[in-house]
MARMARTI-412899 format. One record per residue (C-alpha): residue number from 1; residue in three letters; chain; x, y, z. Coordinates in nm, 3 decimals. Example, Ala and Ser with C-alpha at 12.3 -4.5 7.8 and 13.67 -1.06 7.14 Angstrom:
<sites>
(site 1 "Ala" "A" (1.230 -0.450 0.780))
(site 2 "Ser" "A" (1.367 -0.106 0.714))
</sites>
This chain:
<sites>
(site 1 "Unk" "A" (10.094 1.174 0.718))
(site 2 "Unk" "A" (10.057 1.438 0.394))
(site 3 "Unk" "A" (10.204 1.772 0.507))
(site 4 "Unk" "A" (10.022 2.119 0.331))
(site 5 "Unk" "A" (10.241 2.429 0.330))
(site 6 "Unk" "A" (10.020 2.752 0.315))
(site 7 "Unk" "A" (10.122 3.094 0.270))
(site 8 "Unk" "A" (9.781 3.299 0.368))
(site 9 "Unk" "A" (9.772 3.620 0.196))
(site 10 "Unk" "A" (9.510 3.870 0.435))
(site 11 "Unk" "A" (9.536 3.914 0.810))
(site 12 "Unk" "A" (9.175 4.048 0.865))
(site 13 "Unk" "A" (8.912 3.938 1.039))
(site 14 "Unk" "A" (8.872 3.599 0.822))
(site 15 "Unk" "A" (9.260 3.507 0.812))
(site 16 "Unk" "A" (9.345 3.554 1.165))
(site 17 "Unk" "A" (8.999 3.329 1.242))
(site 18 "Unk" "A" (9.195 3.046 1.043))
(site 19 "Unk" "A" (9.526 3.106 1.161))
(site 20 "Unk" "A" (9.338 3.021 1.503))
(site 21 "Unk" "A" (9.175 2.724 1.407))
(site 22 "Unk" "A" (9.471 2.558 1.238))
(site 23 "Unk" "A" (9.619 2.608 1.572))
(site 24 "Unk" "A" (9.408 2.534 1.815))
(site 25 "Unk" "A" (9.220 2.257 1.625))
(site 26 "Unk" "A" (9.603 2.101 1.459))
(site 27 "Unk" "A" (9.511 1.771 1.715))
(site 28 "Unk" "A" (9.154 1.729 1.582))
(site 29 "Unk" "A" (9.253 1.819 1.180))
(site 30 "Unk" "A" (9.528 1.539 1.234))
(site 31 "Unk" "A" (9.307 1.283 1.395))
(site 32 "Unk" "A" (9.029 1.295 1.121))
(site 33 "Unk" "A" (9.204 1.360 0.814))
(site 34 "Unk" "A" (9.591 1.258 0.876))
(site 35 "Unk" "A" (9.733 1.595 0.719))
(site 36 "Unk" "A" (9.926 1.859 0.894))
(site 37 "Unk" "A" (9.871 2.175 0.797))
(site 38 "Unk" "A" (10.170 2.441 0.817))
(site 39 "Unk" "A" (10.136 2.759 0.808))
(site 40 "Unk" "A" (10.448 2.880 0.606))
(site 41 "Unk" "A" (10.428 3.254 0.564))
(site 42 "Unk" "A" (10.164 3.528 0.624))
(site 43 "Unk" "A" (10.106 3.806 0.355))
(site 44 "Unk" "A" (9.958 4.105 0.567))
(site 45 "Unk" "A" (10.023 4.459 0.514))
(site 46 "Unk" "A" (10.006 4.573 0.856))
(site 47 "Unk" "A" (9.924 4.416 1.177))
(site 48 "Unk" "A" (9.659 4.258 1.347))
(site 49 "Unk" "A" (9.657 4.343 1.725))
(site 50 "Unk" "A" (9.403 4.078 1.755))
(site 51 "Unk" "A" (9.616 3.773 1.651))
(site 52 "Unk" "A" (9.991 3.724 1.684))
(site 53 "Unk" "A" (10.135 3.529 1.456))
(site 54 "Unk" "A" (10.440 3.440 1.640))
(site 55 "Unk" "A" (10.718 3.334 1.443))
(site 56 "Unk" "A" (10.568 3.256 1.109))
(site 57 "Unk" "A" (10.740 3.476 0.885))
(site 58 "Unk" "A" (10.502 3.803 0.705))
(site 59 "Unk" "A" (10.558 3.946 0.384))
(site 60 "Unk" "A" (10.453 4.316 0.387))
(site 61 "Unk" "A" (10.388 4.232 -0.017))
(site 62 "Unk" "A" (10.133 3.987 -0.061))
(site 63 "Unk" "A" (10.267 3.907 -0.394))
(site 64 "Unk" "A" (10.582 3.787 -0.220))
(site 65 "Unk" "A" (10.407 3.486 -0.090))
(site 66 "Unk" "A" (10.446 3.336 -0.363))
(site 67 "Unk" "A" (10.829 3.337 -0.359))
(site 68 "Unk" "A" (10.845 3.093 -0.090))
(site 69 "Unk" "A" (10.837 2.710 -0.101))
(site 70 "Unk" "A" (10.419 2.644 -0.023))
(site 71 "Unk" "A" (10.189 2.437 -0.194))
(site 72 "Unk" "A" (9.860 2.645 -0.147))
(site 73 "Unk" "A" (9.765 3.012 -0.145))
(site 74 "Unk" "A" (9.450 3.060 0.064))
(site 75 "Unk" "A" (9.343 3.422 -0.062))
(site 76 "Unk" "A" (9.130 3.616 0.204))
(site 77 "Unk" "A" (9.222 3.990 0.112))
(site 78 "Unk" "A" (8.872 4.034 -0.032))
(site 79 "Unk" "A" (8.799 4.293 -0.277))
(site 80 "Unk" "A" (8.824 4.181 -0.675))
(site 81 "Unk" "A" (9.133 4.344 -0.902))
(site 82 "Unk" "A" (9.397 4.343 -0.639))
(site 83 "Unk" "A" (9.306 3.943 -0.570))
(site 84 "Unk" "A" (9.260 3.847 -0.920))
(site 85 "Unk" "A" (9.567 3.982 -1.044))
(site 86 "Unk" "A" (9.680 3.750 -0.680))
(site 87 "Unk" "A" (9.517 3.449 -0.811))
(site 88 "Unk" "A" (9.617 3.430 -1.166))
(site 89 "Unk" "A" (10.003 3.450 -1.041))
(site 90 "Unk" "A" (9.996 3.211 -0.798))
(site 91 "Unk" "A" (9.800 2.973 -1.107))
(site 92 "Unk" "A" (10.119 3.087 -1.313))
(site 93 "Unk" "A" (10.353 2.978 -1.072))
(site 94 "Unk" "A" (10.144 2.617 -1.013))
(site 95 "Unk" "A" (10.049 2.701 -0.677))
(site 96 "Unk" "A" (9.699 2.596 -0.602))
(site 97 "Unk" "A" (9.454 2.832 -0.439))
(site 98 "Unk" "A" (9.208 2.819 -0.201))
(site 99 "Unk" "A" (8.958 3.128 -0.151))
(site 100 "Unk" "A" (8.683 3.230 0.035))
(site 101 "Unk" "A" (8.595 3.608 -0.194))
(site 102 "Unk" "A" (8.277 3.548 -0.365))
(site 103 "Unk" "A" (8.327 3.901 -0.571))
(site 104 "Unk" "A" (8.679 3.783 -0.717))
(site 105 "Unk" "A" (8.510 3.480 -0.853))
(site 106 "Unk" "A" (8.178 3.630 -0.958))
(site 107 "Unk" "A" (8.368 3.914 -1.172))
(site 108 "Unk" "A" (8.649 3.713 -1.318))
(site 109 "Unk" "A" (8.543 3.339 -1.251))
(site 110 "Unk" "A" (8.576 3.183 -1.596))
(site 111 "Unk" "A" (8.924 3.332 -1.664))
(site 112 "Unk" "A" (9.066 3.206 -1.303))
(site 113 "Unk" "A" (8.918 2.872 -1.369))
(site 114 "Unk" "A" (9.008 2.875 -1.749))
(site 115 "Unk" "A" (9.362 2.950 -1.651))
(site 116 "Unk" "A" (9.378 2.683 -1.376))
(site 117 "Unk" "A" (9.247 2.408 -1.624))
(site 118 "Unk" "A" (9.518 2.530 -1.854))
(site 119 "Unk" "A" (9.779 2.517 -1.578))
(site 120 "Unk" "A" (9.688 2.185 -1.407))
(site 121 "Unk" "A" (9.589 2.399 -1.074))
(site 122 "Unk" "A" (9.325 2.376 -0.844))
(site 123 "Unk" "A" (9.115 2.644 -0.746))
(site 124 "Unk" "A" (8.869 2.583 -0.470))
(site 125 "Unk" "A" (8.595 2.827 -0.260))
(site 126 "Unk" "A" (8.380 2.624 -0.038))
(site 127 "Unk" "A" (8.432 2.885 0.223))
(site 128 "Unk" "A" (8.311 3.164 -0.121))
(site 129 "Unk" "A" (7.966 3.066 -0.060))
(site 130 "Unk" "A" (7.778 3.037 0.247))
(site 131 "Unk" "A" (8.093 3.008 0.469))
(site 132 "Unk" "A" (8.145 2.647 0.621))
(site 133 "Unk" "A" (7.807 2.540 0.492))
(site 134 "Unk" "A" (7.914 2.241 0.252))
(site 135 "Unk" "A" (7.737 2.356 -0.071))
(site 136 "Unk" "A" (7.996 2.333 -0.334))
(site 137 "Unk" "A" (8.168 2.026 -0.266))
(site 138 "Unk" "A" (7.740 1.882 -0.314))
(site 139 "Unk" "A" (7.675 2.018 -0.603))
(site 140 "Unk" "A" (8.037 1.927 -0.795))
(site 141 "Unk" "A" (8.001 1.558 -0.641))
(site 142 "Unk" "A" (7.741 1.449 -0.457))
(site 143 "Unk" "A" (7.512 1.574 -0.627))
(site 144 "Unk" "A" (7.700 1.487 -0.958))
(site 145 "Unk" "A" (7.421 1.215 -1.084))
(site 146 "Unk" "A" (7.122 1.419 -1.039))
(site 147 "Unk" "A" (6.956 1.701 -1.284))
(site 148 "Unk" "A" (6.929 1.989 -1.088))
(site 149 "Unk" "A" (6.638 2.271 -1.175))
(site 150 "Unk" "A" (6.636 2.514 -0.893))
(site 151 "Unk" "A" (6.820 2.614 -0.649))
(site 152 "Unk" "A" (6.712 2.880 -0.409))
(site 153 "Unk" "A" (6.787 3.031 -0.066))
(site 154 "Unk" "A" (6.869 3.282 0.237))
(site 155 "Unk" "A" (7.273 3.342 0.114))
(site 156 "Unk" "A" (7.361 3.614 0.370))
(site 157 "Unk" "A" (7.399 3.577 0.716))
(site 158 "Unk" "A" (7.343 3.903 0.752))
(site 159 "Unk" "A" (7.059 4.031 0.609))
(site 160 "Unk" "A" (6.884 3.700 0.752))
(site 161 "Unk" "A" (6.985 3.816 1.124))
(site 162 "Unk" "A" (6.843 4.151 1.073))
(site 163 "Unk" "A" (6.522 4.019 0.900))
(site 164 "Unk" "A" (6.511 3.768 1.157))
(site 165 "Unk" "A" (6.559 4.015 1.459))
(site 166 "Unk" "A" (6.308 4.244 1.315))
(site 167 "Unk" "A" (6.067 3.989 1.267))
(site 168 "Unk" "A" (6.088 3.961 1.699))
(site 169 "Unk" "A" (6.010 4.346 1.697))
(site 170 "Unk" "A" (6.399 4.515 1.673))
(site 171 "Unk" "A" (6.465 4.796 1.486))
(site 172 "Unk" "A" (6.694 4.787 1.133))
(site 173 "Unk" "A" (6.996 5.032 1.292))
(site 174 "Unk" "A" (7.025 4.858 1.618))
(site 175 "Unk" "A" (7.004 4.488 1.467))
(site 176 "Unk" "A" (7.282 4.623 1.230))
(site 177 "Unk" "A" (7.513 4.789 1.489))
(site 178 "Unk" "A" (7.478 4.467 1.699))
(site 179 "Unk" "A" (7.576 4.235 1.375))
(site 180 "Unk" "A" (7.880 4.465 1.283))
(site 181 "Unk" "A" (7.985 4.404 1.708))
(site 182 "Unk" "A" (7.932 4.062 1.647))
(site 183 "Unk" "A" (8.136 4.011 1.376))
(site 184 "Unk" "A" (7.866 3.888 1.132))
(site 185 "Unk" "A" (7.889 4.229 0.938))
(site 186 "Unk" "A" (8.120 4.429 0.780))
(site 187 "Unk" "A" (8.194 4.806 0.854))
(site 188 "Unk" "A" (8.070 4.887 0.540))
(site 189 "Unk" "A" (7.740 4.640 0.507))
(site 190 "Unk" "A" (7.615 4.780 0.180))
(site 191 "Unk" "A" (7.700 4.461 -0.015))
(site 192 "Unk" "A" (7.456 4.266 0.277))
(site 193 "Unk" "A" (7.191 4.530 0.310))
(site 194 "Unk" "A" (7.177 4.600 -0.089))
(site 195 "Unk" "A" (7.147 4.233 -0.245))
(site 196 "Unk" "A" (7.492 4.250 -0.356))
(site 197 "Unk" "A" (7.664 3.971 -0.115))
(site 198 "Unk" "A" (7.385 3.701 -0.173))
(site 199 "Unk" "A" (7.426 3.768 -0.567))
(site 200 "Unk" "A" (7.726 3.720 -0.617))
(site 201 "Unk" "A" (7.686 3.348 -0.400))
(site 202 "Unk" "A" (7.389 3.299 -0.650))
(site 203 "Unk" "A" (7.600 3.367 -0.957))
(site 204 "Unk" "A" (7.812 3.118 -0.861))
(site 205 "Unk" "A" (7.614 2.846 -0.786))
(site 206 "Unk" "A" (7.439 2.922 -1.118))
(site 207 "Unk" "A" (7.769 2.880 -1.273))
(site 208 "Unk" "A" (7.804 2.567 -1.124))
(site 209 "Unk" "A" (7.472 2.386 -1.165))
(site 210 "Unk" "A" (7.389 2.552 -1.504))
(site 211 "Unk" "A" (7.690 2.690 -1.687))
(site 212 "Unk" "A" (7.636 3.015 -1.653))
(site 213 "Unk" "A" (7.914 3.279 -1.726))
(site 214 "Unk" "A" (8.129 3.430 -1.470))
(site 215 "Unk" "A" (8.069 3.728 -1.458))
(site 216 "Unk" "A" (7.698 3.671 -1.574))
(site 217 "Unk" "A" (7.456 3.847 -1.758))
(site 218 "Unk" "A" (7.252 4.159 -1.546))
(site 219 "Unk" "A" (6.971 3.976 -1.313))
(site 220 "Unk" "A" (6.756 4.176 -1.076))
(site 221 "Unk" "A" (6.947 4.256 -0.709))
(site 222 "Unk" "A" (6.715 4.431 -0.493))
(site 223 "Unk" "A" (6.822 4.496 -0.103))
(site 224 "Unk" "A" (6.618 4.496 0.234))
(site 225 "Unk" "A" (6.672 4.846 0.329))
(site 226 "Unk" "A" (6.327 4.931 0.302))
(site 227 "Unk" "A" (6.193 4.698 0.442))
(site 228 "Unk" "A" (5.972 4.842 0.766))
(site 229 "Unk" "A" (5.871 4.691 1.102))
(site 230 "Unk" "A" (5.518 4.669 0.974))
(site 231 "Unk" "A" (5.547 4.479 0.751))
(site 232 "Unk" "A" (5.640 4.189 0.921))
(site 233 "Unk" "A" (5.342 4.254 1.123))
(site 234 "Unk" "A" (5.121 4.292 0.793))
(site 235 "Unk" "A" (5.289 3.966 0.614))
(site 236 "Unk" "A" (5.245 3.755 0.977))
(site 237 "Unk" "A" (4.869 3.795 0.937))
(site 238 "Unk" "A" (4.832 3.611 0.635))
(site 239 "Unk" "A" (5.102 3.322 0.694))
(site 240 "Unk" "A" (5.437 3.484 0.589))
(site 241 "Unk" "A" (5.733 3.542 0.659))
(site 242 "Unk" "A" (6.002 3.819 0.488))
(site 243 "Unk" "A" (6.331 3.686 0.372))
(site 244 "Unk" "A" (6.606 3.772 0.120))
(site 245 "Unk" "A" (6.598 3.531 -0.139))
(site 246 "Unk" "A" (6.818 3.436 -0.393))
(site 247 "Unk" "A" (6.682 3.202 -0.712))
(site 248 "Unk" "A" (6.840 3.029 -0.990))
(site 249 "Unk" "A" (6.578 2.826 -1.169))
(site 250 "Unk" "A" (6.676 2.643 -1.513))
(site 251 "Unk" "A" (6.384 2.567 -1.765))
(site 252 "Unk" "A" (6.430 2.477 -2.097))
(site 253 "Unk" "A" (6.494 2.787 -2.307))
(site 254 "Unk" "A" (6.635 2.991 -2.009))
(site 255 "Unk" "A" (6.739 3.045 -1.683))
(site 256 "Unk" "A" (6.611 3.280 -1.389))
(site 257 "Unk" "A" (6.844 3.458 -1.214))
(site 258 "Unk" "A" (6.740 3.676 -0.921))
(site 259 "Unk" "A" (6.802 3.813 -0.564))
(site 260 "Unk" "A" (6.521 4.008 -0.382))
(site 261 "Unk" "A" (6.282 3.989 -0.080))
(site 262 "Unk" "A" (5.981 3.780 -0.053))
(site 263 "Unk" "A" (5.744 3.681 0.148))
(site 264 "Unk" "A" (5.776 3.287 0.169))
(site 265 "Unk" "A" (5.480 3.091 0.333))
(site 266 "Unk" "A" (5.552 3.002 0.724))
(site 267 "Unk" "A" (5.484 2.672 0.601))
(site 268 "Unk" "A" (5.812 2.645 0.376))
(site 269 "Unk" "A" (6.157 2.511 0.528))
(site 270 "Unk" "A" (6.318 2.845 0.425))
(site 271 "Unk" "A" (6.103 3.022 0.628))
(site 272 "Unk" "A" (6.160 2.943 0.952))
(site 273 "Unk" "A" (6.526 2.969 0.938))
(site 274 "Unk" "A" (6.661 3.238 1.164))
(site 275 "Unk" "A" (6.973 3.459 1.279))
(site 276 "Unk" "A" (7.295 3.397 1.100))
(site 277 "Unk" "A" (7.186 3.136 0.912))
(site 278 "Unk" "A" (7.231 3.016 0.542))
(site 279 "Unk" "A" (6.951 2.801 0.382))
(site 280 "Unk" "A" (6.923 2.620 0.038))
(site 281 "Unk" "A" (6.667 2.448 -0.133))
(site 282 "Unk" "A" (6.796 2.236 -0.382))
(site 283 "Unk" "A" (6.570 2.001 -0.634))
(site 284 "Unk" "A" (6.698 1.750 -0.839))
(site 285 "Unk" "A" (6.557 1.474 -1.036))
(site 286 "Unk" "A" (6.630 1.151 -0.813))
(site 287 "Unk" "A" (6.622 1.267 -0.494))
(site 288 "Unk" "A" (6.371 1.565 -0.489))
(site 289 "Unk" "A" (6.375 1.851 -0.284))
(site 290 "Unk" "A" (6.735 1.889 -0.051))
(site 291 "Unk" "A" (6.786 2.122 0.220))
(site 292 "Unk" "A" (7.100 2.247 0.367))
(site 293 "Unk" "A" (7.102 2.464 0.666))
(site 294 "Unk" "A" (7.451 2.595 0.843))
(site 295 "Unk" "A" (7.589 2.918 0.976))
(site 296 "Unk" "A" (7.669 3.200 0.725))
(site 297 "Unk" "A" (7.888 3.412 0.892))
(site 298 "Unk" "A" (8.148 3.469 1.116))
(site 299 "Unk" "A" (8.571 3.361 1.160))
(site 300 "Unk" "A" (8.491 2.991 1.300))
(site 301 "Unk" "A" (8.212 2.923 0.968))
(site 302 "Unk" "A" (8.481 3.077 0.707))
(site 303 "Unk" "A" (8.746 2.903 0.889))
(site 304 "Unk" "A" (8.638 2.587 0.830))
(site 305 "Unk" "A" (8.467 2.571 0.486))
(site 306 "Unk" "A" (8.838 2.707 0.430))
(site 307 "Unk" "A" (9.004 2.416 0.595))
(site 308 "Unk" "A" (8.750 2.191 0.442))
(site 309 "Unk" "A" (8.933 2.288 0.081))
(site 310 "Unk" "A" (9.283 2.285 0.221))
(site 311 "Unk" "A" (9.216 1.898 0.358))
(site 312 "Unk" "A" (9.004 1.802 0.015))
(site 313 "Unk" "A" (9.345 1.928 -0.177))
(site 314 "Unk" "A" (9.605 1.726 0.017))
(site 315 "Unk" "A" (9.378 1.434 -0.096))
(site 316 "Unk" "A" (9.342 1.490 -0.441))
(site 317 "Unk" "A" (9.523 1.196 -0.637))
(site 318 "Unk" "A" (9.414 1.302 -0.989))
(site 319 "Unk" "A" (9.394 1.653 -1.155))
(site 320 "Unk" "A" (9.013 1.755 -1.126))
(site 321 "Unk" "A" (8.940 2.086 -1.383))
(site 322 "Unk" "A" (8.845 2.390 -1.153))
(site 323 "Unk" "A" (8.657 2.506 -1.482))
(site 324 "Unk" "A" (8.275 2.487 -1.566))
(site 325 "Unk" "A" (8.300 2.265 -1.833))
(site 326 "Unk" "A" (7.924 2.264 -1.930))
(site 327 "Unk" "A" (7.896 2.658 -2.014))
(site 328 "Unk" "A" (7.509 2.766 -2.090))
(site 329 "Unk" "A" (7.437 2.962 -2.394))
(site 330 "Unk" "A" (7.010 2.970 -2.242))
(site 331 "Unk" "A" (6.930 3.362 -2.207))
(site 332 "Unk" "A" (6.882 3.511 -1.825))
(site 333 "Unk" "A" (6.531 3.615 -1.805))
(site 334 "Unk" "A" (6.455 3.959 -1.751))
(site 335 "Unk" "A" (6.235 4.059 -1.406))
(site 336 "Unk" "A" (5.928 4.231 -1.610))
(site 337 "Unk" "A" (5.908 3.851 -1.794))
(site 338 "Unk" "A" (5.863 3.672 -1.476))
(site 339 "Unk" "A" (5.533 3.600 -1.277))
(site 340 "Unk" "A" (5.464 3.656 -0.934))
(site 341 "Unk" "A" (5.191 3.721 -0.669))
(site 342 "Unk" "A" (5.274 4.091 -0.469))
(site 343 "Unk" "A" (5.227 4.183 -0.130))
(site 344 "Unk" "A" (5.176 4.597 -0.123))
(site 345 "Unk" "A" (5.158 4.858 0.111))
(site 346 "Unk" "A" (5.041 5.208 -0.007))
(site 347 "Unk" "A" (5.038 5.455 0.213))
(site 348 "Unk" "A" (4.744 5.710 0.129))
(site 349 "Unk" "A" (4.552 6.000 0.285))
(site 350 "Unk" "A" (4.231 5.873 0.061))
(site 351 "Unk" "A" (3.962 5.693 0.309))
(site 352 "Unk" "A" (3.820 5.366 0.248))
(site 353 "Unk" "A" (3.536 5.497 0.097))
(site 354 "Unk" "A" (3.733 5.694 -0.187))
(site 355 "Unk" "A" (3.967 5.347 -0.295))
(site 356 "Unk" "A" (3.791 5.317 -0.625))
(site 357 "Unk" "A" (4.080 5.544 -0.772))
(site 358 "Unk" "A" (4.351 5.280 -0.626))
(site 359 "Unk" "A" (4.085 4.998 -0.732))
(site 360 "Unk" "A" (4.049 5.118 -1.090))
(site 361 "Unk" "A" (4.440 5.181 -1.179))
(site 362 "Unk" "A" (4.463 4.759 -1.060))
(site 363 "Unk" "A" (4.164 4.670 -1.290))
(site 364 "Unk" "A" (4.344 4.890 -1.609))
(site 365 "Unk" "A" (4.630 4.685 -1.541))
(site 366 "Unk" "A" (4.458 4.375 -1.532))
(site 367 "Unk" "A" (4.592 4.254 -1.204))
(site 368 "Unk" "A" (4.347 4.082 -0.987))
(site 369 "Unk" "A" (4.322 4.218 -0.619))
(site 370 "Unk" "A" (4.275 3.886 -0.409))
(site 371 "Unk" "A" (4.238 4.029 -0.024))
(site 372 "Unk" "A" (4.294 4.414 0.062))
(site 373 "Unk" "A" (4.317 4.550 0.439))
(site 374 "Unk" "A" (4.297 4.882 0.576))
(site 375 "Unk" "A" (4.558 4.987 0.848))
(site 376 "Unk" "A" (4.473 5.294 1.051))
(site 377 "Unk" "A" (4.909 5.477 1.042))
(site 378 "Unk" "A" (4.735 5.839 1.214))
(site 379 "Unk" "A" (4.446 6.026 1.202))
(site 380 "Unk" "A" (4.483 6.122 0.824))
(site 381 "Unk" "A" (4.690 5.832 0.692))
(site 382 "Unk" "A" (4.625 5.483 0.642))
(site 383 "Unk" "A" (4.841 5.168 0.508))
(site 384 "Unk" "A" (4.647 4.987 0.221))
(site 385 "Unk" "A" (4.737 4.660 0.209))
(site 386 "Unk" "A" (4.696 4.454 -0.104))
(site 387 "Unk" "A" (4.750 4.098 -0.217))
(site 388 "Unk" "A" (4.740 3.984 -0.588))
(site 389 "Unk" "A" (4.684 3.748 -0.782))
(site 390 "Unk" "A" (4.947 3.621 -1.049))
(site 391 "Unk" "A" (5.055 3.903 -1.252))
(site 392 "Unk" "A" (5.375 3.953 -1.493))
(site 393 "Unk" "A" (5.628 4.168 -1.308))
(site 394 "Unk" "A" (5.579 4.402 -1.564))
(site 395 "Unk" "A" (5.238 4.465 -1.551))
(site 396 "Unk" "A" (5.265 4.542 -1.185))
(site 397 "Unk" "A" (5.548 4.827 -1.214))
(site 398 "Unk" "A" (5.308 5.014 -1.454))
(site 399 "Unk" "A" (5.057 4.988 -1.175))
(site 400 "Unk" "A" (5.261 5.124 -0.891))
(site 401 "Unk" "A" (5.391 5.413 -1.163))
(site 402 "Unk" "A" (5.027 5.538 -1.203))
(site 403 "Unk" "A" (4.905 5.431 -0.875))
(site 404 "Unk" "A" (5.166 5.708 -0.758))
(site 405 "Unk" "A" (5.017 5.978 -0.961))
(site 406 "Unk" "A" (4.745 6.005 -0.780))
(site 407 "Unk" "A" (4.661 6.242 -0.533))
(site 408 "Unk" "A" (4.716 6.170 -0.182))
(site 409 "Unk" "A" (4.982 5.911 -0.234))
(site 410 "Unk" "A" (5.238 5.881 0.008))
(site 411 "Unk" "A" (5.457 5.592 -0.145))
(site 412 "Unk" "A" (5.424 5.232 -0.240))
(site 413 "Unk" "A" (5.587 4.959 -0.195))
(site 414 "Unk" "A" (5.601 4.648 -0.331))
(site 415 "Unk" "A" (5.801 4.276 -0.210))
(site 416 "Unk" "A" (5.689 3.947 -0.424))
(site 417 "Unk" "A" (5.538 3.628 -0.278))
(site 418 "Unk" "A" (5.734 3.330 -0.352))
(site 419 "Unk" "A" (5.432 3.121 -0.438))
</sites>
């Protein structure tokens, strides 16, 4: 039997979820994979009254773990300077690592992976994207034969719970306290709620199916914070659903890169994926279109894309590069050079029978209005609902900039159709 000795630096929510597991799943770990996995020493600067750690032995300096005899350091302090400058000493000492911080890798991937090529060290973060949901491990080798041209997908747990939960009628505040009790959000949940979270996952999965840099090049991040109950109401009507979406499509001059809302037909797979739930669409050349579905939050999800790594590593027989060997020099396209179909909701004092001044700003822009509907909000305000045509992104925001100088415009919004 192959013996692992980990020193876990982090005692949050995350770390004391695997300390658990190892535990209370040691039994099942040794039956399926014969390796024993030993928890050495904990780096935690202060306690967890969640979790006792009995007597495994805590370093109040995390950078002490890596004085003592272990042959992994699973990293799960989060955050990005603190744990790279964690990571690239543990890579100098030849201790592998193991991580589940998608921002740590995002910001500084190629010179953690550079370094561990250099070094002979692994570096591995199933658990970095989409939790336990095996998505790495399939692109890097199962999916090793195959061209792959898109990959796309719900990449936070969270902001697919909320979306999901106000699809059923719940409001945005509530469906956010309850995911924060729950354990599927964070006390801060601005990296969820603003795009930030399911960008960074798309980054790297762009890295990894199409060379692109960590860090990479700006792309377009937009949140669902303004997202109202309506809409879902409005979108339902015509066959949609609202989800956050995260793209990376390769063509062959360049590569989109891009993390927004959509509305996604009730007919696609992606679409009818709900609650804390991670979904990819990923098509390749020999086996088409591939779907992976799994939880994408929570302790027990982390845990175990976590302990998925720390079992893969006690098996490796031969070094295997952690870098990105194939490194894309193709340009990330801009937003305003990208094509898409819009719903919008403006919401206007002007009567139906006054639109032609909305009407007129869409025909100057040459964007072609396909269906519009006319929702009664009060006794002076209505929602005008519009659906385009196929329009360049930039086309559309000069639109909505002059469709707002109009008189008797509330606001507009925009979200794209993912046609």
């Amino acid at each position: 039997m192959n013996k692992l000795k980990i020193g876990i630096c982090g005692w949050g929510n995350v770390a004391t979820g695997l300390y658990k597991t190892i535990l209370d799943n040691q039994k099942e770990i040794k039956s399926n994979s014969n390796i024993k996995l030993e928890i050495v020493v904990i780096g935690a600067r202060r306690d967890n009254p969640k979790c006792d750690p009995q007597n495994t032995i805590i370093e109040r300096d995390i950078f002490n773990v890596l004085n003592h005899e272990i042959d992994v350091l699973v990293e799960l302090i989060g955050g990005v300077e603190v744990a790279r400058e964690l990571i690239l000493k543990s890579i100098e000492k030849g201790i592998n690592v193991v991580t589940a911080n998608k921002a740590v890798l995002y910001h500084h991937g190629d010179e953690i992976f550079s370094l561990a090529d250099k070094k002979n060290v692994h570096v591995l973060y199933e658990s970095s994207v989409c939790a336990g949901t095996p998505i790495i491990k399939m692109l890097h080798e199962e999916l090793a034969a195959n061209k792959v041209s898109r990959i796309s997908g719900m990449l936070n747990g969270t902001s697919n719970f909320i979306l999901s939960e106000m699809e059923e009628g719940a409001d945005f505040q509530d469906t956010l306290k309850f995911a924060q009790k729950e354990g599927y959000a964070e006390a801060d949940p601005s990296f969820d709620i603003e795009g930030y979270d399911a960008a960074h996952k798309i980054g790297i999965l762009s890295s990894l199916a199409f060379g692109t840099s960590l860090p990479p090049d700006d792309f377009y991040i937009e949140g669902i914070k303004d997202i109202e109950a309506n809409d879902f109401i409005y979108a339902a009507e015509e066959g949609f659903s609202i989800k956050h979406l995260a793209v990376s499509s390769l063509s062959e001059e360049s590569i989109e890169l891009r993390a927004h809302p959509v509305l996604i037909s009730n007919s696609k797979y992606l679409a009818n994926l709900k609650g804390v739930r991670n979904g990819i669409e990923i098509e390749t050349d020999l086996i088409g279109k591939l779907h992976v579905a799994g939880s994408g939050a929570g302790q027990a999800s982390t845990a175990s894309g976590v302990i998925s790594d720390l079992i893969y590593l006690s098996n490796i027989k031969d070094k295997i590069s952690s870098e990105n060997k194939h490194k894309s020099s193709k340009q990330i396209l801009k937003i305003d050079d990208l094509k898409f179909e819009n719903y919008i909701n403006i919401k206007t004092s002007i009567s139906e029978d006054n639109f032609a001044s909305i009407e007129q700003v869409f025909n100057n822009n040459k964007i072609f209005i396909k269906k519009i509907k006319w929702k009664e909000l009060s006794k002076n305000k209505s929602a005008v609902i519009i659906f385009t045509d196929l329009h360049f992104e930039k086309d559309l925001n000069k639109c909505i900039s002059e469709i707002e100088q109009l008189d008797e415009i509330e606001s507009v919004k925009s979200i794209r159709i993912e046609s």
